[in-house]
C-alpha positions as CSV (number, residue, x, y, z in Angstrom):
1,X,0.0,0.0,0.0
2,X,1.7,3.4,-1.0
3,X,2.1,6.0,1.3
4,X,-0.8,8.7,2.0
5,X,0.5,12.0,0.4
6,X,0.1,14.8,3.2
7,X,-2.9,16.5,1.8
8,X,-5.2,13.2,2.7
9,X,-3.7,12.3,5.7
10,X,-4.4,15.9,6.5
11,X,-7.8,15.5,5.2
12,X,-8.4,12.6,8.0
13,X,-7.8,14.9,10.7
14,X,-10.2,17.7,9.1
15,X,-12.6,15.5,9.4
16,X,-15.2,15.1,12.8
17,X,-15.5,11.6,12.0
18,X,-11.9,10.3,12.1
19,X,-10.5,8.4,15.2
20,X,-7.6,10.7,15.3
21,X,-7.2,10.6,19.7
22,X,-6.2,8.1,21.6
23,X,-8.1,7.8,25.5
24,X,-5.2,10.0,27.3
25,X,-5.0,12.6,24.9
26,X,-9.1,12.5,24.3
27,X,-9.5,12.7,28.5
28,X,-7.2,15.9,28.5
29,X,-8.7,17.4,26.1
30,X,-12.3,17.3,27.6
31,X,-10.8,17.7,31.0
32,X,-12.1,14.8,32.1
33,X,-10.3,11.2,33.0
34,X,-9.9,8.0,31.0
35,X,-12.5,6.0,33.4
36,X,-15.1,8.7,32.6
37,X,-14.8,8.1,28.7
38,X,-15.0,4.6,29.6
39,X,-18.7,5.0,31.6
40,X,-19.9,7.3,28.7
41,X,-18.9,4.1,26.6
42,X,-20.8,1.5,28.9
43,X,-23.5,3.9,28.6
44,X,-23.1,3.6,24.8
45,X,-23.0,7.3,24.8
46,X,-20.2,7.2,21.9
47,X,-18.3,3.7,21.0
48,X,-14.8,4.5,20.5
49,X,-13.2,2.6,17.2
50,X,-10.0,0.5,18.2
51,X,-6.8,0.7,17.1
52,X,-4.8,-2.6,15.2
53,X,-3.5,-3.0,18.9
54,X,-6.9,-2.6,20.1
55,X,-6.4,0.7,21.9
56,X,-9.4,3.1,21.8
57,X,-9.7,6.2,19.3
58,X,-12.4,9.0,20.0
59,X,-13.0,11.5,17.0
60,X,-13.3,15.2,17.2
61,X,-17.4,14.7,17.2
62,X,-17.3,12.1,20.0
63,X,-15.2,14.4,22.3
64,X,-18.3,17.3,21.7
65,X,-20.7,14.5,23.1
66,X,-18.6,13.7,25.7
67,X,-17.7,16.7,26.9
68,X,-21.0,18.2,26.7
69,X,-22.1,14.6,29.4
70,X,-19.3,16.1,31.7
71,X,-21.2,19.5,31.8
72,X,-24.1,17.5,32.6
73,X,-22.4,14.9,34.9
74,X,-20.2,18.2,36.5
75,X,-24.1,19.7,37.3
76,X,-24.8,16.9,39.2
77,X,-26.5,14.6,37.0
78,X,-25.8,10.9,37.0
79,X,-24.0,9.9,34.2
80,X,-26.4,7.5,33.1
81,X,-29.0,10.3,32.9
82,X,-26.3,12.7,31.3
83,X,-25.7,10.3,28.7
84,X,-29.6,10.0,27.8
85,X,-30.4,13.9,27.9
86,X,-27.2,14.2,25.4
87,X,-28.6,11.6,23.5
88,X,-32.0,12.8,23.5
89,X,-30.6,16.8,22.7
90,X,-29.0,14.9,19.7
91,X,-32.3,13.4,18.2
92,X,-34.1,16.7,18.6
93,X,-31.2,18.5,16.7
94,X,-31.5,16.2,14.0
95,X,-35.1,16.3,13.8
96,X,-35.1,20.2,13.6
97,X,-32.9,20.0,11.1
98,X,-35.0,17.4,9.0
99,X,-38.1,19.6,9.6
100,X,-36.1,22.3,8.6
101,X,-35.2,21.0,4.9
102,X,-38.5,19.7,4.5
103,X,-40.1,23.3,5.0
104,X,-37.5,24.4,2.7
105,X,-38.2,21.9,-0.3
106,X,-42.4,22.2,0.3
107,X,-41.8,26.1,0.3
108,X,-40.0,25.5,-3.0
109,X,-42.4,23.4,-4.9
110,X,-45.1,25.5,-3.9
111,X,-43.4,28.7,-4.9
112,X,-42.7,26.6,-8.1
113,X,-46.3,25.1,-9.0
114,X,-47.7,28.8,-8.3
115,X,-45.0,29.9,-11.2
């Protein structure tokens, strides 16, 4: 397999989606510990993908869900709880959204079949 060229590998690391830190580096960067990204795993909050050595790797996205449980865990919410409310806060997002494009494509054909 030849070599990435450093535009893609950079690519990788652009993108939310890509397991780019491992569970020390992940922890510090939310300011949290490795045994609390571990609970919001058992919660199946985010599943970390695993390394070749079977280490875990958290994307850019995962470490947003995560940290915004800590907020929730550091207000005094179990983390069980935390990790549904994030969950839940997701789902709503994504079904704004959905309502969003759909009132933007019916607004469309109807300014289009009025034409």
């Amino acid at each position: 397999m030849p070599p990435e060229s450093p535009s893609r590998g950079q690519d990788r690391f652009d993108d939310d989606d890509y397991p780019a830190y491992t569970m020390g580096r992940a922890a510090a960067m939310i300011g949290a510990t490795p045994g609390f990204l571990r609970a919001v795993g058992e919660a199946r909050l985010i599943t970390p993908l695993r390394s070749e050595g079977g280490h875990r790797r958290y994307s850019r996205y995962q470490l947003r869900v995560a940290a915004r449980a800590r907020e929730l865990v550091d207000q005094g919410t179990p983390i069980d709880s935390a990790c549904r409310i994030v969950i839940l806060e997701d789902q709503l997002e994504d079904a704004l959204r959905i309502n969003e494009e759909l009132r933007r494509t019916t607004a469309g054909s109807e300014g289009a079949s009025a034409s």
